[in-house]
C-alpha positions as CSV (number, residue, x, y, z in Angstrom):
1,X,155.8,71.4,120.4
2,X,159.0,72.9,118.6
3,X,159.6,71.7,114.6
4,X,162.8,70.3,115.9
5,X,161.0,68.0,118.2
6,X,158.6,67.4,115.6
7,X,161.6,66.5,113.0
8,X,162.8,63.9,116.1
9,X,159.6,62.4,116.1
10,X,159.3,61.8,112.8
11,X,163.1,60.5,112.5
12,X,162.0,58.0,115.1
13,X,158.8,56.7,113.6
14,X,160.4,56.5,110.2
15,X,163.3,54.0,111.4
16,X,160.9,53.0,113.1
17,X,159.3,51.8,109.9
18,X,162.3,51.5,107.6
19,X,162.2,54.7,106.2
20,X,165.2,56.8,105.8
21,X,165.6,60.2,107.9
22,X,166.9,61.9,105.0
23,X,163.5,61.9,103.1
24,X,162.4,64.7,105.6
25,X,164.1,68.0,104.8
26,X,163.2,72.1,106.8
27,X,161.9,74.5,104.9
28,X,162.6,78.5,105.5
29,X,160.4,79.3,108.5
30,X,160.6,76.3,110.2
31,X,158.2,74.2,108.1
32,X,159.0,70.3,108.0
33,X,158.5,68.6,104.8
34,X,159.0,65.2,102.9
35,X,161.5,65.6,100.5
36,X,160.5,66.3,96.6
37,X,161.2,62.6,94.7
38,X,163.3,64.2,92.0
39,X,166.0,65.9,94.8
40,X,166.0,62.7,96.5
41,X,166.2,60.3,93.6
42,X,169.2,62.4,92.3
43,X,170.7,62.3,95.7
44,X,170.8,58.3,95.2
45,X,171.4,58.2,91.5
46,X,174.6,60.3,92.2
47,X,175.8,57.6,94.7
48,X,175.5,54.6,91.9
49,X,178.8,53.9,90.6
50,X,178.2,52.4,86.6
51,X,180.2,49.6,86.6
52,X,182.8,49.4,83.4
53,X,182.0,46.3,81.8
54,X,185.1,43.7,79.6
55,X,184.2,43.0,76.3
56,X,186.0,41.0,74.0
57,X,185.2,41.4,70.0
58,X,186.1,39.6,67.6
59,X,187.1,40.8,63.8
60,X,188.6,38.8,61.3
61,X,191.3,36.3,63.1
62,X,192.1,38.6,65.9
63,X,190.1,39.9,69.6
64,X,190.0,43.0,70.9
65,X,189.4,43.5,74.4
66,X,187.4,46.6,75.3
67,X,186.5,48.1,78.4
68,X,183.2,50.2,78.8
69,X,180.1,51.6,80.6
70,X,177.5,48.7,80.8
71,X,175.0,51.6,80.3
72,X,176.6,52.8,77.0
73,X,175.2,52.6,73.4
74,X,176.8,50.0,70.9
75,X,177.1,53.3,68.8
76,X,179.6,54.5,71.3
77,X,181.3,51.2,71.4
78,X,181.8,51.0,67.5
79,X,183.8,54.3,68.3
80,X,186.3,52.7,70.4
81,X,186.6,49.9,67.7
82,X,187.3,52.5,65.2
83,X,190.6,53.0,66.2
84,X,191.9,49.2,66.6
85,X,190.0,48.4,63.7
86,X,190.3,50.8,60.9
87,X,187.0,50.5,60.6
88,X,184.6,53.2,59.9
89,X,182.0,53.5,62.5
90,X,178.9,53.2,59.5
91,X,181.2,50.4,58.3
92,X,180.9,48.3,61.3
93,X,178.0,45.7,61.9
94,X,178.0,43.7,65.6
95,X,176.6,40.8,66.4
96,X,175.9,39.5,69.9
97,X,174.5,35.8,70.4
98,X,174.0,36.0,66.3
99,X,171.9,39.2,65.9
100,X,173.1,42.2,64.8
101,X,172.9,45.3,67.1
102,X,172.1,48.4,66.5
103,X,173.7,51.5,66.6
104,X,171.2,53.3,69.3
105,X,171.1,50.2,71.1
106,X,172.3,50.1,75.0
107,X,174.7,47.2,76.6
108,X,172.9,46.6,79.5
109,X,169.3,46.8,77.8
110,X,170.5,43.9,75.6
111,X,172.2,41.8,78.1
112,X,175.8,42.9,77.5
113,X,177.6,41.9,80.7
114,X,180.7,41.4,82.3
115,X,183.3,39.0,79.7
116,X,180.5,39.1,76.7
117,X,181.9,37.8,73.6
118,X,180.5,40.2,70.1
119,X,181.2,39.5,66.5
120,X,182.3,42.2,64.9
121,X,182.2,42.0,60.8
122,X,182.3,44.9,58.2
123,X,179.7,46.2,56.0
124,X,180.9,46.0,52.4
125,X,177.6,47.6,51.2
126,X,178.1,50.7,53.7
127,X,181.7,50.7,52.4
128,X,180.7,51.1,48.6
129,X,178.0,53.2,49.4
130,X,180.5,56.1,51.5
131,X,183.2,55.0,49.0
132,X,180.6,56.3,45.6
133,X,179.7,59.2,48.0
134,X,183.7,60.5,48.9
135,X,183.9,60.9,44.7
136,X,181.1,62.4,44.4
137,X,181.8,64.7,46.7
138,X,185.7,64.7,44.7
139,X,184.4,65.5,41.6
140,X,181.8,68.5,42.8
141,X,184.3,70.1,44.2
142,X,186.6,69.6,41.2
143,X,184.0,71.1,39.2
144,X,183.4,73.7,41.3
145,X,187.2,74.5,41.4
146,X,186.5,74.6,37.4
147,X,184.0,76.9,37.5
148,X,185.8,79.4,39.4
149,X,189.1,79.4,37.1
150,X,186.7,79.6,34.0
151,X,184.9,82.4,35.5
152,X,188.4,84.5,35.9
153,X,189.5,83.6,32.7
154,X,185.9,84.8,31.1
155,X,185.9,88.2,33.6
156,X,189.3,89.2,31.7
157,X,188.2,88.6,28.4
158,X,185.1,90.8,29.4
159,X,187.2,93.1,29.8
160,X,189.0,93.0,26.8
161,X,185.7,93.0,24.8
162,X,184.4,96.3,26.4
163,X,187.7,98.0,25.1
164,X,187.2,96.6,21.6
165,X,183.5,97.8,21.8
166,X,184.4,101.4,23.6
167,X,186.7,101.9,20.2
168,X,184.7,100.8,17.7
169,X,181.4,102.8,18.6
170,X,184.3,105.4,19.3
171,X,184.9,105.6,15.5
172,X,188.1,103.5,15.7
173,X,189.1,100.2,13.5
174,X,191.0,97.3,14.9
175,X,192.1,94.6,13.3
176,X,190.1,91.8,12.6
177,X,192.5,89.5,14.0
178,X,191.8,91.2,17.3
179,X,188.1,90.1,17.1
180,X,188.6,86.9,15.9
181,X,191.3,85.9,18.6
182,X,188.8,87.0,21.4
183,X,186.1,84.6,19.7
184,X,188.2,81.8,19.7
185,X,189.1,81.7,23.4
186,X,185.9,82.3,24.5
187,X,185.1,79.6,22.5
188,X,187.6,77.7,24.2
189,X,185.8,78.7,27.5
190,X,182.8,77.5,26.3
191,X,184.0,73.8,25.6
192,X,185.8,73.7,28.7
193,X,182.6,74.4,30.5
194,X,180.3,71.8,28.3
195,X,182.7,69.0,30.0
196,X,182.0,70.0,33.2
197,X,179.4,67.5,34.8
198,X,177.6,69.2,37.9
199,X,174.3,69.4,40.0
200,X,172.4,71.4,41.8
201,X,173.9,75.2,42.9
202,X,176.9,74.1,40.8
203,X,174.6,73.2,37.5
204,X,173.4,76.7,37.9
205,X,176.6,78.8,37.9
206,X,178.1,76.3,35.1
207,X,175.1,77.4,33.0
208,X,175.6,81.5,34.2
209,X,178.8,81.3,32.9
210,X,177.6,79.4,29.6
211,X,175.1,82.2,28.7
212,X,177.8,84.9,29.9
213,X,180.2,83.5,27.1
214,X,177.4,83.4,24.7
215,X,176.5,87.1,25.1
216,X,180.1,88.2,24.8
217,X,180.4,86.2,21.4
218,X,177.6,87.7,19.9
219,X,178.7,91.0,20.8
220,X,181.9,90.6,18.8
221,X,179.9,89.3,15.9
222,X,178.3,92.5,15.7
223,X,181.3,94.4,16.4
224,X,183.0,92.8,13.3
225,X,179.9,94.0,11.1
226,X,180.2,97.7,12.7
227,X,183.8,97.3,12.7
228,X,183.9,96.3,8.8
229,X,181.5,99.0,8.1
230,X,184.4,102.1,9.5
231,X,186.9,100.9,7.0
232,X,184.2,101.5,3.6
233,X,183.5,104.6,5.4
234,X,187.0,106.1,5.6
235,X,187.4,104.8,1.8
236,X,184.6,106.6,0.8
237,X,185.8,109.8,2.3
238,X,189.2,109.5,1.2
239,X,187.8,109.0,-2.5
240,X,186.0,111.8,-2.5
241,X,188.4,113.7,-1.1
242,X,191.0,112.8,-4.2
243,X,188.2,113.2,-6.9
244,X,187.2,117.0,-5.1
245,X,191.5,117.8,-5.8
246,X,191.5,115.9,-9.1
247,X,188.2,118.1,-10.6
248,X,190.0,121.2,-8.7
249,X,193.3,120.7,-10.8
250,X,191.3,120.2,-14.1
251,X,188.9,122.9,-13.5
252,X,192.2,125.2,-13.2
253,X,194.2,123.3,-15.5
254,X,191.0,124.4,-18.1
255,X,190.7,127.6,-17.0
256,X,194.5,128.4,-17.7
257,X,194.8,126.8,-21.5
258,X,191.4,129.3,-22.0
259,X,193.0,132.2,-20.8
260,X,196.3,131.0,-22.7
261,X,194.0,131.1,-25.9
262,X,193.0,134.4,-25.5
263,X,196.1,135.9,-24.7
264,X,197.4,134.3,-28.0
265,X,194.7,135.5,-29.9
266,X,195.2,139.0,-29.1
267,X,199.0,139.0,-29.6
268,X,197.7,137.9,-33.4
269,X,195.5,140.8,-33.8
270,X,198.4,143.3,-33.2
271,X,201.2,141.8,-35.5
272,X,201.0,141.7,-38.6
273,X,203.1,139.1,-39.0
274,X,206.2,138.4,-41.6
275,X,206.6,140.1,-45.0
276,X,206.3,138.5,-48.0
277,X,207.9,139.4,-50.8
278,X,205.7,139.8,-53.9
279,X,207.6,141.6,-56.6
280,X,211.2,141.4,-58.0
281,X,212.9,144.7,-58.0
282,X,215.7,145.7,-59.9
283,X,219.0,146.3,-58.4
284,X,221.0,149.5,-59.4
């Protein structure tokens, strides 16, 4: 007997017996087998139609009529009322037959059906709680806006502070004013970052930036010492330098009245100086 006789056979016998032809399917090489549940279940499951359901919610003094799967969540349907509502979706609380609903709930599970009636109310606790949340989330990413202009502000005056350093240690002097102006606006730095309230990742580059400036202020405090120092050093130098000329000029200045002396003394030795008249002679 042939499989296709076979497959008649069985066809017969199973409307015979209320069974469905198509749960018999042939293989490659003429085998005849029952079909696997899972193809034929999908087979049928992509033959249902989901009915869309009417639902009319209410909120406030006004309805809102809503059309819908039946097998679809009430997360899903808080969506849709997003949009008529104005209503965030984690602000929204339904009721149905005076019991609230949740979110992962499904419509058909809890005997949603065609024309239901649901209460929908807002959550002022939700509200408050996504409300505190939003400025928290406002102020850590003012902060963090903040940070990042303070730490531009504080990379330029690094830079002006290894210049002041690369002269000093170079032997040069700059003005005190110099140092004391890059104090005070890293100072200024400083306070601006001691009213900055942060947490977490931000907390940790406010207080990067807070030792940076600290570091960078010290440094200049020991640059003023150094810096102080150069200037008694060059006086020194030029001191000496004027007393070496001053003893130079005396030295000669001696050494030229001595040698005056002598030359004067000498000159004295080989005059004999003026006549003097001792005697009165008679004139003829």
């Amino acid at each position: 007997m042939s499989s296709k006789e076979l497959l008649r056979m069985k066809t017969k016998k199973a409307n015979g017996n209320g069974v469905s032809s198509s749960g018999w399917e042939m293989r490659p090489g003429g085998m005849l087998v029952q079909k696997r549940s899972s193809d034929h279940n999908s087979n049928q499951s992509s033959n249902i139609v989901v009915p869309i359901i009417r639902l009319k919610v209410k909120y406030g003094s006004s309805y809102h009529e809503v059309k819908i799967s039946s097998q679809a969540t009430f997360g899903e349907l808080k969506k849709m009322l997003a949009g008529p509502t104005g209503l965030h979706t984690e602000d929204q609380k339904i009721f149905y037959k005076e019991k609230e609903k949740d979110s992962r709930n499904f419509l058909d599970v809890s005997g949603i059906k065609d024309g239901s009636k649901l209460v929908l109310i807002e959550d002022e606790i939700s509200r408050e709680k996504r409300y505190l949340e939003s400025r928290r989330n406002a102020k850590m990413e003012n902060a963090s806006k903040e940070i990042t202009s303070i730490r531009l502000e504080i990379d330029k005056l690094a830079k002006q502070v290894a210049n002041v350093e690369m002269d000093i240690y170079g032997g040069k002097k700059v003005t005190e004013t110099l140092l004391l102006s890059l104090i005070e606006m890293l100072m200024t730095q400083l306070i601006k970052l001691d009213g900055i309230t942060a947490d977490g990742d931000l907390k940790l580059q406010r207080r990067m930036q807070v030792k940076r400036v600290q570091k960078y202020i010290e440094t200049l405090d020991m640059l003023k010492i150094r810096n102080s120092t150069l200037g008694n050093d060059n006086a020194k130098v030029s001191m000496k330098h004027k007393n070496r000329i001053f003893t130079g000029q005396m030295a000669k200045s001696i050494y030229y009245q001595q040698e005056q002396r002598k030359m004067g003394n000498f000159a004295d030795e080989k005059s004999p100086g003026p006549v003097v008249v001792t005697t009165k002679w008679e004139t003829f």
